[in-house]
Backbone bond lengths (Angstrom), bond angles and torsions (degrees), N, CA, C in turn:
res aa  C-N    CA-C-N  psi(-1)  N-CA   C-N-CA  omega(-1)  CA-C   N-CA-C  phi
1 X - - - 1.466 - - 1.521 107.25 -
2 X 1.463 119.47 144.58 1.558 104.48 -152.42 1.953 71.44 -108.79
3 X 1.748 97.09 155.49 1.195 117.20 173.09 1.244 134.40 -72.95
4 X 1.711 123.95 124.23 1.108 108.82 -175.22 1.643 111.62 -79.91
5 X 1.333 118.39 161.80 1.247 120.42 165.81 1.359 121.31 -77.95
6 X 1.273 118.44 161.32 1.852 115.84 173.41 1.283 122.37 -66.40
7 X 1.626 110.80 -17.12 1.597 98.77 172.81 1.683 113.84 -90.54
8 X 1.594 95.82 -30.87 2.197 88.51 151.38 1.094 120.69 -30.88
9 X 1.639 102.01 -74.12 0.951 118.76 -171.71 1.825 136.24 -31.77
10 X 1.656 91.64 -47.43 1.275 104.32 -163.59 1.709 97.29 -98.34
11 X 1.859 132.76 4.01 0.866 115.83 -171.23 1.879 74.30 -103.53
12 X 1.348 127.26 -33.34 1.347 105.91 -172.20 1.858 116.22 -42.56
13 X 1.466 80.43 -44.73 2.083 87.66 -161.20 1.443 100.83 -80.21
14 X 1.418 118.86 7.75 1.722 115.32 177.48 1.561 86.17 -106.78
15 X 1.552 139.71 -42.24 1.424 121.23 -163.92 1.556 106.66 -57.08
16 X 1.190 129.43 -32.49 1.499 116.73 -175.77 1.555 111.15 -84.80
17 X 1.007 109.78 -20.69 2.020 114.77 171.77 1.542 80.42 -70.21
18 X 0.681 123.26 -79.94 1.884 116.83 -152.44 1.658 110.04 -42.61
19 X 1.548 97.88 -42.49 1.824 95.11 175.82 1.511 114.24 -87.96
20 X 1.498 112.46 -6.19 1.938 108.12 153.22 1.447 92.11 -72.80
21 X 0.936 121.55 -83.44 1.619 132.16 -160.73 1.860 105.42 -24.15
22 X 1.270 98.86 -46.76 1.715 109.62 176.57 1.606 84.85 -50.37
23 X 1.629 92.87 -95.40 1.614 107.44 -157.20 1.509 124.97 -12.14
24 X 2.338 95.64 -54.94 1.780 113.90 -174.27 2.100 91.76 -53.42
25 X 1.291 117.66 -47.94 1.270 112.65 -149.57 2.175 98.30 -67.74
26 X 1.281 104.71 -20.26 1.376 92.98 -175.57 1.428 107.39 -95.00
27 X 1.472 113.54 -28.78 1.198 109.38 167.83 1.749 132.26 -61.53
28 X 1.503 101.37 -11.66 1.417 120.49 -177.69 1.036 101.92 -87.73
29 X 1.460 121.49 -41.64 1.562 134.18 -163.88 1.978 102.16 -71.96
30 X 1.786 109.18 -20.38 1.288 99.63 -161.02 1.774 91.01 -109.48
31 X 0.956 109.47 -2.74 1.822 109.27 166.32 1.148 105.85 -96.19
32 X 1.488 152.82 -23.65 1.338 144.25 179.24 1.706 99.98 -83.86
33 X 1.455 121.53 -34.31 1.072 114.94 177.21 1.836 102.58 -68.33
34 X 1.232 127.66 -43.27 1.460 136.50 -167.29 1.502 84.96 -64.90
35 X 1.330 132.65 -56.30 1.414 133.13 -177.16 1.747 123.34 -42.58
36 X 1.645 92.68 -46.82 1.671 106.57 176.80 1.282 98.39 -54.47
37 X 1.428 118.45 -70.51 1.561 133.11 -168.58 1.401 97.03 -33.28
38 X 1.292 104.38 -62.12 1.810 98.75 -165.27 1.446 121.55 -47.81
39 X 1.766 104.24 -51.73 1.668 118.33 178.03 1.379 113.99 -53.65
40 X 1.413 110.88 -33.77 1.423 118.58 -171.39 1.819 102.17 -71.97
41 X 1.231 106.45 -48.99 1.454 106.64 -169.00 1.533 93.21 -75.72
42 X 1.442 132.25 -41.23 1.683 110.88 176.67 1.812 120.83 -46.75
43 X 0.970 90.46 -45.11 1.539 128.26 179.48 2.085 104.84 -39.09
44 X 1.320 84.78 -71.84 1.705 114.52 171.78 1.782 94.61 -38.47
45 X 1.303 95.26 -76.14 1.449 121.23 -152.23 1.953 98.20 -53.51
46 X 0.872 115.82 -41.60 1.695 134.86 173.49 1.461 87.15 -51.36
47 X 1.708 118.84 -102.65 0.910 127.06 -165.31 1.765 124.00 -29.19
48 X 1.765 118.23 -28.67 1.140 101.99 173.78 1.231 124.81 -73.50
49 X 1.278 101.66 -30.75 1.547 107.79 168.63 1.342 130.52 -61.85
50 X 1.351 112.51 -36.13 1.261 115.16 172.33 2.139 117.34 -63.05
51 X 1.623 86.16 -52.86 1.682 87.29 163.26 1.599 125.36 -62.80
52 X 1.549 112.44 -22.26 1.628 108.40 157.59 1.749 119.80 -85.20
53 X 1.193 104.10 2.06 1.289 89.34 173.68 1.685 107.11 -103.69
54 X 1.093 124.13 6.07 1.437 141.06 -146.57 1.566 108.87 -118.49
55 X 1.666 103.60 -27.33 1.570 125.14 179.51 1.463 86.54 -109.61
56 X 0.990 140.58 -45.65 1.597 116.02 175.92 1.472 122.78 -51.99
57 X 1.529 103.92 -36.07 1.803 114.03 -175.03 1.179 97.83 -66.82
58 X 1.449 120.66 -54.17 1.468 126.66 -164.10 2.166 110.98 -36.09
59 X 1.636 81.96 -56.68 1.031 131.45 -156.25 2.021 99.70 -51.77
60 X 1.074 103.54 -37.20 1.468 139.44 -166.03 1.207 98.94 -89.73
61 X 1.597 125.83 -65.30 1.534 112.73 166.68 1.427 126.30 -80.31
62 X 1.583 109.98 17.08 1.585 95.00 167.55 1.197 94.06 -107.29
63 X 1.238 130.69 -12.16 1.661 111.88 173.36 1.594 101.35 -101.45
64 X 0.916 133.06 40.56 1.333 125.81 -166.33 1.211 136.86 -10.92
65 X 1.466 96.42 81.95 1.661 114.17 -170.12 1.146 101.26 -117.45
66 X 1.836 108.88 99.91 1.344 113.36 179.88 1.836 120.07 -67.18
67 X 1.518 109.25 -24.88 1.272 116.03 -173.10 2.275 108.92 -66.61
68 X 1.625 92.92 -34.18 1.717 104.56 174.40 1.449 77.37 -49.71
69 X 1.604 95.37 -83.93 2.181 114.93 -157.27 1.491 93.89 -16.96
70 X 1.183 124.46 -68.49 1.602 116.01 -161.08 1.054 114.33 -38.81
71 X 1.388 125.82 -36.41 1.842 128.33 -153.46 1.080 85.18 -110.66
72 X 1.411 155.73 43.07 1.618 138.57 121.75 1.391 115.70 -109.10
73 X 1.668 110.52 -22.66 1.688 103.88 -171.18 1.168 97.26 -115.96
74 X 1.809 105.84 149.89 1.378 130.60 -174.07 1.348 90.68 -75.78
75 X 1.481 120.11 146.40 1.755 148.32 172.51 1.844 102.66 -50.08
76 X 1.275 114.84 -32.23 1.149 123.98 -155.76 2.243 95.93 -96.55
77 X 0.891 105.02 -17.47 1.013 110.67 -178.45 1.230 130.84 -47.42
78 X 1.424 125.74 142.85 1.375 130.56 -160.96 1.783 103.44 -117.36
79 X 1.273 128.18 149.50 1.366 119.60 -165.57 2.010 95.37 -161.42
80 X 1.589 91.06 88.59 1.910 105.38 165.75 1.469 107.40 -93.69
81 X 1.483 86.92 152.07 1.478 127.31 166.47 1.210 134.03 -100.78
82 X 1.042 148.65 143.33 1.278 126.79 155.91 2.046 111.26 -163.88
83 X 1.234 97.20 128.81 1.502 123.10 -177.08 1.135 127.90 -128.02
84 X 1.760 118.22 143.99 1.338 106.05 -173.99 1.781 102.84 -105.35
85 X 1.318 94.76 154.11 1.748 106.57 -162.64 1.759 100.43 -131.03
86 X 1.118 138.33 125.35 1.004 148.38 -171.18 1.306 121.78 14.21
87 X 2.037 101.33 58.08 1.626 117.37 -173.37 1.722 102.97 74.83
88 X 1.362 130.83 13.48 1.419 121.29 -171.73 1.705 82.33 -144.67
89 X 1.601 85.68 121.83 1.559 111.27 164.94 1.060 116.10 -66.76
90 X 1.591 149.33 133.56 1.242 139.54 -170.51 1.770 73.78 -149.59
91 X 1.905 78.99 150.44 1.780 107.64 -166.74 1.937 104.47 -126.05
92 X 1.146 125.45 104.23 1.368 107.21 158.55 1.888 116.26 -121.22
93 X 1.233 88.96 160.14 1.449 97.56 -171.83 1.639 118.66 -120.35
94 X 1.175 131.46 174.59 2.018 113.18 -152.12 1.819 82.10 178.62
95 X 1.346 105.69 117.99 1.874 122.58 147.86 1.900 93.34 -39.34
96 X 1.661 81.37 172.06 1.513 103.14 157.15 1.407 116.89 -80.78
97 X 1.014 109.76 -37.82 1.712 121.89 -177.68 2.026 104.15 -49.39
98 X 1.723 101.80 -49.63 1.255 123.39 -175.04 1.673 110.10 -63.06
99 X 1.048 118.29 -40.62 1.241 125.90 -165.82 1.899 98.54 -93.24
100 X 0.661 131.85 -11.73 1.718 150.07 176.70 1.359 110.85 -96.96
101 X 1.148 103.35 -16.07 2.016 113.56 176.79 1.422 87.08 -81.75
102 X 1.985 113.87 -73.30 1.715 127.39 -147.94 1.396 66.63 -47.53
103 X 1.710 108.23 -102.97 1.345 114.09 -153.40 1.919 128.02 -1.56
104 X 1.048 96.92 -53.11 1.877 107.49 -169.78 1.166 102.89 -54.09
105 X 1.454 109.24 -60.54 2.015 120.31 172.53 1.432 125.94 -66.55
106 X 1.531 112.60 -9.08 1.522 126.20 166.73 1.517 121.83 -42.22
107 X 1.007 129.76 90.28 1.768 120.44 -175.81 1.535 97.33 -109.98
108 X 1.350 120.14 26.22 1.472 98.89 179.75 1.789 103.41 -105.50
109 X 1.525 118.69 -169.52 1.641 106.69 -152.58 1.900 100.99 -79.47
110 X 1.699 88.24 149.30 1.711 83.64 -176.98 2.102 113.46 -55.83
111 X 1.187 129.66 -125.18 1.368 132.13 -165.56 1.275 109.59 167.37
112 X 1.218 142.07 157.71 1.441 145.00 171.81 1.407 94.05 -142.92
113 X 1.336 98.36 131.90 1.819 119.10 -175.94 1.602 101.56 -101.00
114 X 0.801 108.25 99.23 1.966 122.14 171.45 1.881 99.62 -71.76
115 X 0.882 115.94 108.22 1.788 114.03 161.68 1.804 91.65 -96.22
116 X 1.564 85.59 126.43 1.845 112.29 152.66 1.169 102.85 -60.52
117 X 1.540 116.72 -74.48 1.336 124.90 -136.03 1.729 106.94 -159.93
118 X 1.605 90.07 129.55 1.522 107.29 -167.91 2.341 106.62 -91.41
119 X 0.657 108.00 139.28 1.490 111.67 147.62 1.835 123.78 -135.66
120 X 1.516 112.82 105.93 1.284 119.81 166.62 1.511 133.42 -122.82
121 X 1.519 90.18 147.91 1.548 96.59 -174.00 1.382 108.64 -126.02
122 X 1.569 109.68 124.82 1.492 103.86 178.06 1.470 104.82 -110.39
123 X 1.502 93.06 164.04 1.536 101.94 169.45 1.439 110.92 -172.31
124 X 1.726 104.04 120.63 1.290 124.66 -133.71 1.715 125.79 3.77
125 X 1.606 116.57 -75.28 1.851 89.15 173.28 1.399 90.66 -103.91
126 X 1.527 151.92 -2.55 1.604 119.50 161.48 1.121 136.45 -69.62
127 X 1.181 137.04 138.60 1.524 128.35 168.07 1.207 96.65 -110.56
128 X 1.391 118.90 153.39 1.482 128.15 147.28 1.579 114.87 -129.96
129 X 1.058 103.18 129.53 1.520 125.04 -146.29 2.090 101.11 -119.92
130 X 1.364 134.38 128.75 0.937 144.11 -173.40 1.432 110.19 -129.89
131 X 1.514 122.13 88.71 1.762 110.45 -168.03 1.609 95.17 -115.00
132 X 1.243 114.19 140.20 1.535 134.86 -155.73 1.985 90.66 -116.96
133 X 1.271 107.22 103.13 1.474 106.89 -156.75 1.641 94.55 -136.45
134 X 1.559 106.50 147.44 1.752 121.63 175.88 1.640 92.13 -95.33
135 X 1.098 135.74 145.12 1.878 147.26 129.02 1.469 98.33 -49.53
136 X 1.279 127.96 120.59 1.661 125.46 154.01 1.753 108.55 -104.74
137 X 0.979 119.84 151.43 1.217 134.22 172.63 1.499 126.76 -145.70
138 X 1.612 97.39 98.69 1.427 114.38 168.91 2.039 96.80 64.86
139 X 1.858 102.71 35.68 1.341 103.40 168.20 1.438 115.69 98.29
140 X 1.732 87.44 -13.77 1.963 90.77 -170.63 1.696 98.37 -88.54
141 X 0.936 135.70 136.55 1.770 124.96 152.86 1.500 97.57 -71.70
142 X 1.875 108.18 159.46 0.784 132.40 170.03 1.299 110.85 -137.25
143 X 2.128 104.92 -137.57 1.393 103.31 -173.04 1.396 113.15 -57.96
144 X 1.254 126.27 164.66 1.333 168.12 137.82 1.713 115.30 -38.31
145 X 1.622 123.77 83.51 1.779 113.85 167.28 1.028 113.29 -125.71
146 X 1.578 101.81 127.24 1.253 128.03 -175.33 1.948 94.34 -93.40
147 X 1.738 114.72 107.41 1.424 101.74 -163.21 1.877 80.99 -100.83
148 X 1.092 109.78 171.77 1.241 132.85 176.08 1.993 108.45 -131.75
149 X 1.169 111.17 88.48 1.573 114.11 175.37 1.054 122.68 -65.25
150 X 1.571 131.96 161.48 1.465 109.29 127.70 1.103 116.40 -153.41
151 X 1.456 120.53 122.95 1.707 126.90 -160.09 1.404 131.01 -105.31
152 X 1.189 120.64 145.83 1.511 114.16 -148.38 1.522 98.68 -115.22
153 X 1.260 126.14 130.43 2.212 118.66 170.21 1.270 103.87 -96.99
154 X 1.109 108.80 113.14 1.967 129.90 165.50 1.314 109.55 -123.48
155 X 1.702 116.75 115.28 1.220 119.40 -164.94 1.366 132.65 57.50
156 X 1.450 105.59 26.62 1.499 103.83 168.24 1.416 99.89 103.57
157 X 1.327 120.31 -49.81 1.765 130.56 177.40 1.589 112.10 -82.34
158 X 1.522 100.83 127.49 1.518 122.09 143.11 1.299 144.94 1.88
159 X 0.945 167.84 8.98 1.371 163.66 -109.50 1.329 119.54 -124.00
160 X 1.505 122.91 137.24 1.674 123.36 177.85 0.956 109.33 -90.06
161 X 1.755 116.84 125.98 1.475 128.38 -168.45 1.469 88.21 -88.94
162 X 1.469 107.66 -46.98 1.964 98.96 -161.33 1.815 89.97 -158.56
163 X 1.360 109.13 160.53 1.384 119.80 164.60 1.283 97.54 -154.48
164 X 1.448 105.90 136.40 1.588 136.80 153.60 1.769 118.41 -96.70
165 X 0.755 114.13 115.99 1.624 123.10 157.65 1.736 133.44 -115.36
166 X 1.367 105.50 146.33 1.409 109.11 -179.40 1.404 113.12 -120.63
167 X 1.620 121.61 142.74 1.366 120.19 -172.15 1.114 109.31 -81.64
168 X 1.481 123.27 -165.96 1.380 134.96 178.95 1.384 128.64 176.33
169 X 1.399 136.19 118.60 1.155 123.10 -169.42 1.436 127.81 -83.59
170 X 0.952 138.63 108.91 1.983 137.70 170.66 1.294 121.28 -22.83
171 X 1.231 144.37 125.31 1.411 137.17 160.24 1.614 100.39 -46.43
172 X 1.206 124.06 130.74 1.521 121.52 162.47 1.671 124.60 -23.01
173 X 1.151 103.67 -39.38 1.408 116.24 -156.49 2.023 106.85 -73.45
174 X 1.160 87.62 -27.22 1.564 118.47 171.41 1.482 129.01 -58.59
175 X 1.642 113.85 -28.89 1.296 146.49 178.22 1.137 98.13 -83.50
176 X 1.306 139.88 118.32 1.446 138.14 156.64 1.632 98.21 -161.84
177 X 1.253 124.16 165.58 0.904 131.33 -166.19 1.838 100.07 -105.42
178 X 1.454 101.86 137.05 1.659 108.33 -165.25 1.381 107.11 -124.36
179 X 1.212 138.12 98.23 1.428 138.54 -165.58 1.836 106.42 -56.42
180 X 1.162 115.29 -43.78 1.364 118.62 174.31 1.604 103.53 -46.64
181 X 1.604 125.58 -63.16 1.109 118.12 -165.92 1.449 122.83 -62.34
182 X 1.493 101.03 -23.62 1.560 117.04 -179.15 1.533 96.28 -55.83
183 X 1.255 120.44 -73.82 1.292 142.76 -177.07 1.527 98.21 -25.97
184 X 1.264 116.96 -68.55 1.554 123.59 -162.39 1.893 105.71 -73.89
185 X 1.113 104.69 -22.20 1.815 118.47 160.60 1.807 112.44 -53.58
186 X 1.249 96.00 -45.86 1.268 109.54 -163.19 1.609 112.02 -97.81
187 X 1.216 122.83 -33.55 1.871 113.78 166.55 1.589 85.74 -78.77
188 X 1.051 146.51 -39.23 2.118 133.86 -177.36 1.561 82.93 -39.96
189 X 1.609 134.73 -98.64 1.188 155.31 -126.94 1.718 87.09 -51.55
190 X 1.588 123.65 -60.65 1.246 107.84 -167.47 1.537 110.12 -57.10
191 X 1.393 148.25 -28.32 1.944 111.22 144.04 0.771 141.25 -74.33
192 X 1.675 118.87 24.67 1.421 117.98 -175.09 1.760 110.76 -75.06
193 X 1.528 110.20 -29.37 1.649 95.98 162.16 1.727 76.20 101.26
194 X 1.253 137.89 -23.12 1.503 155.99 174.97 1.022 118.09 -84.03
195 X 1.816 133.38 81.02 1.376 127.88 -145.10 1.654 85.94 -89.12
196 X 1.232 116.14 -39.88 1.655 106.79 -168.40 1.627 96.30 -56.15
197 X 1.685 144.85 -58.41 1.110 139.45 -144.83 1.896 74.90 -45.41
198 X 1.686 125.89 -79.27 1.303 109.46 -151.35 1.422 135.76 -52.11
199 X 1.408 111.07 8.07 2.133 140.40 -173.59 1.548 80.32 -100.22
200 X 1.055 137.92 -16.43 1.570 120.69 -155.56 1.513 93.20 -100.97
201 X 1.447 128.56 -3.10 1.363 118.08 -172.10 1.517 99.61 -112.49
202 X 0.971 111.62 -18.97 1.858 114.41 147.53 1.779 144.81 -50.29
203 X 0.969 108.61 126.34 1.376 108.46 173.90 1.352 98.90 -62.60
204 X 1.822 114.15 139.47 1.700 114.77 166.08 1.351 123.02 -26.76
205 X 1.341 136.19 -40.83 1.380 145.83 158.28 1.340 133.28 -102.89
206 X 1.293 97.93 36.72 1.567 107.41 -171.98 1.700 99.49 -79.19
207 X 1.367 111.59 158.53 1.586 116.66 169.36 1.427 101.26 -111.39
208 X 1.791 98.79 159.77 1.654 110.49 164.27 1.483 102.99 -142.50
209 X 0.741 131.74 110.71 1.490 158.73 177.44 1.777 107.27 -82.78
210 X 1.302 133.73 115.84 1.237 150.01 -160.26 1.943 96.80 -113.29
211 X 1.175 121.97 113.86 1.365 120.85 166.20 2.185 97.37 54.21
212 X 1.719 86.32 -134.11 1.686 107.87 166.57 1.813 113.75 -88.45
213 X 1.466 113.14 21.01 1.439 102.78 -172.26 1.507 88.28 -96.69
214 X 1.638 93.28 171.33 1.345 113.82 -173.09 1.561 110.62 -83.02
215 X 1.401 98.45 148.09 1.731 107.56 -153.84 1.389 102.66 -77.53
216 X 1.310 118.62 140.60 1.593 141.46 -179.53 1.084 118.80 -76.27
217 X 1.887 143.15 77.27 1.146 134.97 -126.34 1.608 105.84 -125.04
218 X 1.531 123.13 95.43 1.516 118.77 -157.33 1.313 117.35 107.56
219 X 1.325 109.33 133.60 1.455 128.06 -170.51 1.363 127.90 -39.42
220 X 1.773 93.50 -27.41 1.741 109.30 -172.24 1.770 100.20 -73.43
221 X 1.720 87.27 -61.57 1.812 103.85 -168.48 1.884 102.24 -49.77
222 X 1.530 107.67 -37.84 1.285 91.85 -164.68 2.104 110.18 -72.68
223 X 1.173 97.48 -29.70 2.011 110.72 161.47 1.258 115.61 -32.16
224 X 1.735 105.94 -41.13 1.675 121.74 -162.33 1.511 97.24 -70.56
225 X 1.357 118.91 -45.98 1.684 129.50 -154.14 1.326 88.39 -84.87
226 X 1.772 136.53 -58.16 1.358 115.62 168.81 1.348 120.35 -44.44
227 X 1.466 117.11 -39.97 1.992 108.78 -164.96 1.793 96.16 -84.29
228 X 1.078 130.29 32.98 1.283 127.88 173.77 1.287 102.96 -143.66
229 X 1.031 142.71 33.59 1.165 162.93 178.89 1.777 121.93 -140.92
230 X 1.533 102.05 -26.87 1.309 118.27 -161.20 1.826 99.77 -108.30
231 X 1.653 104.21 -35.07 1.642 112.71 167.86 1.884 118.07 -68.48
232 X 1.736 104.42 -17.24 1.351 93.12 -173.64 1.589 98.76 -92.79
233 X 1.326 103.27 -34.63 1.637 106.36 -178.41 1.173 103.58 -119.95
234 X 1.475 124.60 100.18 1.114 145.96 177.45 1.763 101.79 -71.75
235 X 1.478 115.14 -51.22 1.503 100.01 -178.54 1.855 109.46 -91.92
236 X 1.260 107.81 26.26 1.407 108.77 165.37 1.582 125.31 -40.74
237 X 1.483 105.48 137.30 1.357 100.69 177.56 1.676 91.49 -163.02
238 X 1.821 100.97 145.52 1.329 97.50 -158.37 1.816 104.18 -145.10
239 X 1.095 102.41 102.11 1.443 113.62 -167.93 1.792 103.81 -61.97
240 X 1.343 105.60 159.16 1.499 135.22 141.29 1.726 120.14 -81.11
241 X 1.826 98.57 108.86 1.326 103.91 175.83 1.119 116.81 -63.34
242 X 1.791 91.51 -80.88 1.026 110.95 -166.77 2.225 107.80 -151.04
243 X 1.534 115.42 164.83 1.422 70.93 -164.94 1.719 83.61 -127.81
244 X 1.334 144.92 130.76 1.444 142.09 -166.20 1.685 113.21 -111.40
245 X 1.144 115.37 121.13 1.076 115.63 -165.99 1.635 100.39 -90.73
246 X 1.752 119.15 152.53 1.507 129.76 -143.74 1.618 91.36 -144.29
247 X 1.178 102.69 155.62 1.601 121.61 177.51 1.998 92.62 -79.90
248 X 1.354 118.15 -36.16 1.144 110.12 -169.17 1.630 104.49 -102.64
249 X 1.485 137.45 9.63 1.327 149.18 -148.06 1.401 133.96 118.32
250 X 1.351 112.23 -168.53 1.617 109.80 -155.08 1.952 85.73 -111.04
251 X 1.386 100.28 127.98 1.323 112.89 161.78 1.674 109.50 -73.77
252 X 1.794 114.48 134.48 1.439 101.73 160.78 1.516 99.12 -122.99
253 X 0.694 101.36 123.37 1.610 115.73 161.51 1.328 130.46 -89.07
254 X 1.346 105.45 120.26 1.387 123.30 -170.21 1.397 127.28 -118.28
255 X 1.666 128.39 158.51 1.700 136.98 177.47 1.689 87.00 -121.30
256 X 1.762 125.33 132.16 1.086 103.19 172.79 1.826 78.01 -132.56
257 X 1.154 115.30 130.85 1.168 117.34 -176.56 1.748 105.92 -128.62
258 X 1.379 127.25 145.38 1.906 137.41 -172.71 1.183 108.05 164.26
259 X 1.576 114.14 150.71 1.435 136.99 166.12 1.061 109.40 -61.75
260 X 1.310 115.54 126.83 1.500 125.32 156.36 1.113 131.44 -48.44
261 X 1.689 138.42 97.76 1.525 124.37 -158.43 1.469 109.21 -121.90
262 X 1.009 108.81 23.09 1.502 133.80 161.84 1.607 96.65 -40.03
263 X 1.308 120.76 135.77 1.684 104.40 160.07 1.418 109.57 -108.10
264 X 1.348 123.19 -12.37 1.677 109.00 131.11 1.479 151.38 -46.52
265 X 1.330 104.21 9.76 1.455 144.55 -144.26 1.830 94.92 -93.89
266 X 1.558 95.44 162.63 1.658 98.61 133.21 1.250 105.41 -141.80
267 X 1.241 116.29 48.58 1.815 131.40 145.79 1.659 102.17 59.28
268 X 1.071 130.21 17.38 1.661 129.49 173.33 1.290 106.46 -65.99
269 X 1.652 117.32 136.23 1.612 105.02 165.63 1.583 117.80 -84.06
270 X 1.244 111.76 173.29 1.369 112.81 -172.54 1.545 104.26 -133.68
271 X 1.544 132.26 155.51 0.953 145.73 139.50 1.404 116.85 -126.75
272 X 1.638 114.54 123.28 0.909 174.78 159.61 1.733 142.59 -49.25
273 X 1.323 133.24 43.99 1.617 111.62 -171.21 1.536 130.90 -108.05
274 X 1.212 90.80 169.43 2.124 88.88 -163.39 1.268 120.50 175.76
275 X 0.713 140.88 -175.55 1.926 141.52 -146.03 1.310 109.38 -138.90
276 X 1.369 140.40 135.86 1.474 133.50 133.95 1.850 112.31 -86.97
277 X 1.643 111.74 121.56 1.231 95.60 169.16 1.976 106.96 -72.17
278 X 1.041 128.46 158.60 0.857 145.04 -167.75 1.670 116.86 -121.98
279 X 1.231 126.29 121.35 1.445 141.86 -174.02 1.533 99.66 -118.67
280 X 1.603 124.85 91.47 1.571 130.53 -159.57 1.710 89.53 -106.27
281 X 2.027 109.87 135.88 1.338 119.70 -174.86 1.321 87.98 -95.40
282 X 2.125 95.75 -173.55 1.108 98.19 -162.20 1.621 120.14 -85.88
283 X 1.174 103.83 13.33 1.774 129.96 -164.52 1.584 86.80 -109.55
284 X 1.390 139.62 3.07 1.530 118.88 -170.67 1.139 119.06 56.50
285 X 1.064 116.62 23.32 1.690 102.13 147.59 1.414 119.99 -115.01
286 X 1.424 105.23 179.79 1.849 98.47 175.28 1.643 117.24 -63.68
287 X 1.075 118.85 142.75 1.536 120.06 171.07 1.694 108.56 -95.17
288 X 1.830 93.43 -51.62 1.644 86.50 172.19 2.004 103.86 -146.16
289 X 1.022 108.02 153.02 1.746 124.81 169.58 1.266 143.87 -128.12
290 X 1.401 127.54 91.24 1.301 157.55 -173.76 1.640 85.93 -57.27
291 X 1.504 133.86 151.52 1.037 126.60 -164.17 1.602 86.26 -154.85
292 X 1.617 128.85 134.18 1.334 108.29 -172.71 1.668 105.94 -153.12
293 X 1.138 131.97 119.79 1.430 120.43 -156.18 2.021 85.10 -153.89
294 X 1.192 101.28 166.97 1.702 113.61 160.65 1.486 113.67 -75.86
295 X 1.284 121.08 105.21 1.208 118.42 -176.33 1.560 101.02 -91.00
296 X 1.135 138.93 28.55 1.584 154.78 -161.68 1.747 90.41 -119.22
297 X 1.455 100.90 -78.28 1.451 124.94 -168.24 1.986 104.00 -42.47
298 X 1.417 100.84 -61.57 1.540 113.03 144.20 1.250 125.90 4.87
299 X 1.310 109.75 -100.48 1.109 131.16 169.78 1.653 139.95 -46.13
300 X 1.470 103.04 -38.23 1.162 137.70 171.45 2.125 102.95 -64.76
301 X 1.152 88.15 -68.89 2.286 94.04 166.94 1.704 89.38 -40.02
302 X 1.232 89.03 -79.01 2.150 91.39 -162.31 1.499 112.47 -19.32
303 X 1.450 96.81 -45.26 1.732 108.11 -170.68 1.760 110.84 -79.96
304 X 1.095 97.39 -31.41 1.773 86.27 -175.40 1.517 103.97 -141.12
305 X 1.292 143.95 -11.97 0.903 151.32 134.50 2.198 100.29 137.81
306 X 1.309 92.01 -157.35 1.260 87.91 -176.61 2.007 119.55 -79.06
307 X 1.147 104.14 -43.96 1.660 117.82 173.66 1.824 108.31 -53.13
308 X 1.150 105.21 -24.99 2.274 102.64 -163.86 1.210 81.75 -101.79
């Protein structure tokens, strides 16, 4: 057998290190990528939650439902302000307890907080959360809050340790009235647990008409048809589909989905969809509302729930 030399030699026993060395380096290259994927999707998976827990709060102080507010913010919680007032920034600050008082005695119109644009940073249970958000009212945008969060995980759940916010005024041009937002103003109010907020999107004599029932005529009567709606499904909440515009009015289309808390009941939740045609005055609000859903389909959830 003829002899190999040492540089044979030593390139034989290096050619298979070089094709481990290949292989380890792609195989490393395809677990750090499997690694990214993962962080990225933990990452993802954090952040939605944090932005759903962030549209729930919102969600809670534009209908001002102090009983929601309670079940996201810690007791200990701190809650700043800050606005500028004739070129002079002025700062006040309010407990949870404090801010659960205003709110309760609040009778002025609810609000829907639109966030543009989120920035978050977690780290392990803190988040701090920065949502860059318009006030709409009854469709109109308004001020400008830039909120500053910061959220705490106890037991797996979410919680607001503290929020700071700063005001801001709109260029005029910015203010216009947006039928979409109206819309999304107005399925918010039906969970506000606040039957008047949904009378507030009414003209003083506006009607709401339910299926074939007799029409709800005035701000009070129409309160009645929300607070009987709002007593059976206490955790009611009732989205904006979609909204179709009509030779005879504006279709809204709706998901109104809640537990039955009837204690005549057998407590099944239901989901629910269906339209108000819509008759809009010259002030933007409703004048009158045809209300139109399967009252079969209805009934049928109540009885066995949504799955039978």
């Amino acid at each position: 057998m003829p002899k190999l030399s040492s540089i044979h030699i030593i390139s034989f026993l290096t050619l298979p290190f070089l094709i481990f060395s290949c292989q380890f380096s792609q195989e490393q290259t395809a677990v750090n990528q499997q690694t990214e994927v993962k962080v990225d999707s933990i990452q993802n998976q954090q952040n939605q939650e944090i932005v759903q827990f962030v549209e729930k709060l919102l969600f809670a102080a534009g209908n001002k439902n102090v009983d929601a507010m309670k079940e996201l913010i810690y007791d200990e919680a701190i809650v700043g302000n800050t606005s500028l007032n004739d070129d002079i920034w002025m700062t006040k600050l309010w407990t949870a307890d404090e801010i659960y008082d205003l709110y309760s005695d609040d009778q002025s119109m609810p609000y829907l907080e639109i966030v543009d644009d989120y920035e978050i940073i977690v780290t392990e249970r803190m988040a701090l959360v920065k949502a860059d958000a318009i006030i709409n009212k009854f469709g109109v945008p308004g001020k400008r809050e830039i909120n500053h969060i910061t959220l705490i995980k106890s037991d797996n759940q979410w919680k607001l340790f503290s929020i700071a916010w700063s005001v801001h005024e709109q260029p005029k041009e910015k203010l216009k009235f947006d039928l979409k937002i109206f819309a999304q103003g107005y399925a918010q109010v039906w969970g506000s647990q606040r039957p008047e907020f949904v009378a507030m999107f009414f003209e003083d004599d506006g009607t709401l008409q339910v299926n074939d029932g007799e029409p709800a005529t005035g701000r009070n009567e129409i309160s009645k048809v929300a607070q009987s709606f709002m007593t059976k499904f206490p955790d009611m909440k009732v989205s904006c589909d979609s909204l179709v515009h009509k030779t005879n009015g504006i279709e809204f289309h709706w998901t109104l989905t809640g537990t039955d808390a009837n204690p005549n009941g057998k407590g099944h939740k239901v989901k629910v969809s269906g339209y108000e045609l819509w008759t809009m005055s010259e002030k933007k609000l409703i004048k009158d509302s045809k209300g139109i859903f399967s009252s079969e389909e209805f009934n049928r959830q109540l009885e066995f729930g949504i799955d039978n």
